[in-house]
C-alpha positions as CSV (number, residue, x, y, z in Angstrom):
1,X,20.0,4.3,-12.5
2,X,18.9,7.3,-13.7
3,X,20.2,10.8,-12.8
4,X,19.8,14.7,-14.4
5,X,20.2,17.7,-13.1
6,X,17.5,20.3,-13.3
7,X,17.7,23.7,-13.4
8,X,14.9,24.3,-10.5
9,X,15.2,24.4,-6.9
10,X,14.2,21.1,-5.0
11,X,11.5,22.6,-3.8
12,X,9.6,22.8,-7.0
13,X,11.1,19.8,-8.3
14,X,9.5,18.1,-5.2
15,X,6.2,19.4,-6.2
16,X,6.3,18.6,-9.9
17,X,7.1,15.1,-8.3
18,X,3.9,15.0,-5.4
19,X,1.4,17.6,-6.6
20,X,-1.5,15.5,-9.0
21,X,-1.8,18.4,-10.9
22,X,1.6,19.5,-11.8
23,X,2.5,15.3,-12.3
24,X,-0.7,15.6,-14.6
25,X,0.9,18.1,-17.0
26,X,4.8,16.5,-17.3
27,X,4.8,12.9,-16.5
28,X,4.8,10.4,-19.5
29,X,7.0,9.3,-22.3
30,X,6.3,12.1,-25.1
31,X,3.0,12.5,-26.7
32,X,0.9,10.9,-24.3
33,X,-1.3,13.0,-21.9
34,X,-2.6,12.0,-18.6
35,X,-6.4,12.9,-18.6
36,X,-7.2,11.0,-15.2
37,X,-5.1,10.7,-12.1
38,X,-5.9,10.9,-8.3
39,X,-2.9,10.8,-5.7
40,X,-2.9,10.2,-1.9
41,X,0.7,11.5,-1.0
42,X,1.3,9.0,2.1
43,X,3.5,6.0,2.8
44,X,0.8,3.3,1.8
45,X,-1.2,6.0,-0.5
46,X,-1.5,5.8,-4.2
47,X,-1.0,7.5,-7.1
48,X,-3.5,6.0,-9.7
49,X,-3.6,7.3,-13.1
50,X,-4.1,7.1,-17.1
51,X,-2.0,7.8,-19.6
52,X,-3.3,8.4,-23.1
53,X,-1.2,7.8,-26.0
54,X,-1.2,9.5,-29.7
55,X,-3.4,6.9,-30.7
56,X,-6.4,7.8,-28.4
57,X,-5.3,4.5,-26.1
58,X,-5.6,4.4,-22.3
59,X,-2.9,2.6,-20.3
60,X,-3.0,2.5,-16.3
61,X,-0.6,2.8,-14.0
62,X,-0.3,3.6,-10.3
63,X,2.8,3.9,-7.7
64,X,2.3,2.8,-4.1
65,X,4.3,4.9,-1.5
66,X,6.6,3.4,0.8
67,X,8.3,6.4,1.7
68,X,7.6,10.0,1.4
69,X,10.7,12.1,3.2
70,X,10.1,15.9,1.9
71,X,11.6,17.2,0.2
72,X,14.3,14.3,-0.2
73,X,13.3,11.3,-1.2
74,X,10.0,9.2,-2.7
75,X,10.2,5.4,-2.5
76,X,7.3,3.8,-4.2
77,X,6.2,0.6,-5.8
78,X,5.3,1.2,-9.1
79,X,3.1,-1.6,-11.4
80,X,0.7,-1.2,-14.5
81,X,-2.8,-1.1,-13.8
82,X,-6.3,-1.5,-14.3
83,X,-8.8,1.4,-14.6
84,X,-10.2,0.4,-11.1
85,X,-6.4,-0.1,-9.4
86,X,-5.7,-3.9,-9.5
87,X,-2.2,-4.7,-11.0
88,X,-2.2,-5.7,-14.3
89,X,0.4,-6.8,-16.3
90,X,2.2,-4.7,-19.4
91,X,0.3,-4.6,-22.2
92,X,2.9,-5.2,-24.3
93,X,5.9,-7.1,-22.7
94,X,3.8,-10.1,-20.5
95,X,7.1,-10.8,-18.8
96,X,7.7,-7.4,-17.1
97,X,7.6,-7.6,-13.5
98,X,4.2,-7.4,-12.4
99,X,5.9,-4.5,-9.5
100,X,8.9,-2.8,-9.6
101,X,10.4,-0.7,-7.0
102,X,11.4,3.1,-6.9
103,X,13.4,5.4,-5.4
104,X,14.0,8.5,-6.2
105,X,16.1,11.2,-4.5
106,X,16.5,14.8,-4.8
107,X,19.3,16.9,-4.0
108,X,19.8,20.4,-4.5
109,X,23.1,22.9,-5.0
110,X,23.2,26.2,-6.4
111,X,19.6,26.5,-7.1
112,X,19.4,23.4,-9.5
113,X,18.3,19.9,-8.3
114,X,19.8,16.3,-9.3
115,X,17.8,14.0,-9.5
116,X,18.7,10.1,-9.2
117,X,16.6,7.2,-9.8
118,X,17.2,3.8,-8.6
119,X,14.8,1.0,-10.4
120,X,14.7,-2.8,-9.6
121,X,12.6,-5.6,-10.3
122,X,10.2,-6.6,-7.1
123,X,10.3,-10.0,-6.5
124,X,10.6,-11.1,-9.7
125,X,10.0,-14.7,-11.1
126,X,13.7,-15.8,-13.7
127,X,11.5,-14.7,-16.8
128,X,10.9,-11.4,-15.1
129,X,14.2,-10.3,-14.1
130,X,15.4,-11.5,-17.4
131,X,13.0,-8.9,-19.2
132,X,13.7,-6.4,-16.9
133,X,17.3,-6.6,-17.0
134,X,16.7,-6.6,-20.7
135,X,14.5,-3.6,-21.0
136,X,16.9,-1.0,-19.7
137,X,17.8,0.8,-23.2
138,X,14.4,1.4,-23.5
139,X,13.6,2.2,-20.1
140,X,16.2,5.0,-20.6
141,X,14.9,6.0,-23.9
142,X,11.1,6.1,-22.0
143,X,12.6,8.3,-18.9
144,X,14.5,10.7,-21.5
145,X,11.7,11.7,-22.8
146,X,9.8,12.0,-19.2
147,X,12.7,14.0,-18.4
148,X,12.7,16.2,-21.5
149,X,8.6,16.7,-20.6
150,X,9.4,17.6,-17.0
151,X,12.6,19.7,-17.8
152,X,10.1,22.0,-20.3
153,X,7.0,22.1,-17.0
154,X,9.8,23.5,-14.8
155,X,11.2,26.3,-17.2
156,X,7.7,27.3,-17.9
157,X,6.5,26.9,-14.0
158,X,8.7,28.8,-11.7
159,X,7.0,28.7,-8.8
């Protein structure tokens, strides 16, 4: 479980969160950019994107709504992908859960928002659960900086 506070109203948290353009401009560890994305904000809809690291690489990824409840709650089914939108496995742990599931809520007091994300392994096989449950320093260290990146969009995007 992950949870920050932002200093943003849930409102514009929500949008940094649904809007393809604003997720465009925030959403990544640090240093990689997101130069393709299209999103269908719906429970069954897709957000499909690329992420492009330092080195020039493209990696695919793409969340699968479940639930959309505005401005509270987003409960998605995230996976690595290929450029078309098949699942694909991580490119560089072959054991990660080929889906994971999300859910992220948003709550909001005194004009800042806390966030809190919930992450589990869907239906994993022994091997992936193991390298899921094993991967959670990193997966902090990965969202910290995701965080940092969408602290910085909503201090410079007030509206």
């Amino acid at each position: 479980m992950l949870t920050r506070t932002l200093d943003a109203p849930r409102s514009l948290v929500w949008k940094a969160w649904t809007e393809k353009d604003r997720l465009m401009r925030w959403f990544g560890p640090k240093g990689v950019t997101m130069p393709k994305a299209t999103l269908d904000l719906r429970p069954g809809g897709v957000f499909h994107y690329c992420m492009r690291g330092p080195d020039g690489k493209d990696m695919w990824g793409k969340w699968t709504f479940r639930e959309v409840v505005a401005p509270e709650k987003l409960v998605v089914v995230v996976s690595f992908s290929d450029e078309k939108g098949g699942i694909a496995r991580h490119p560089f742990a072959p054991d990660w859960p080929l889906e994971t599931l999300s859910t992220t809520t948003f709550t909001e007091s005194g004009g800042k928002t806390t966030m809190t994300l919930h992450w589990q392994a869907l239906e994993p096989t022994d091997a992936e659960l193991k390298a899921f449950d094993g991967g959670h320093d990193s997966m902090r260290m990965g969202w910290g900086g995701t965080m940092e990146q969408l602290e910085a969009y909503l201090a410079a995007n007030r509206n």
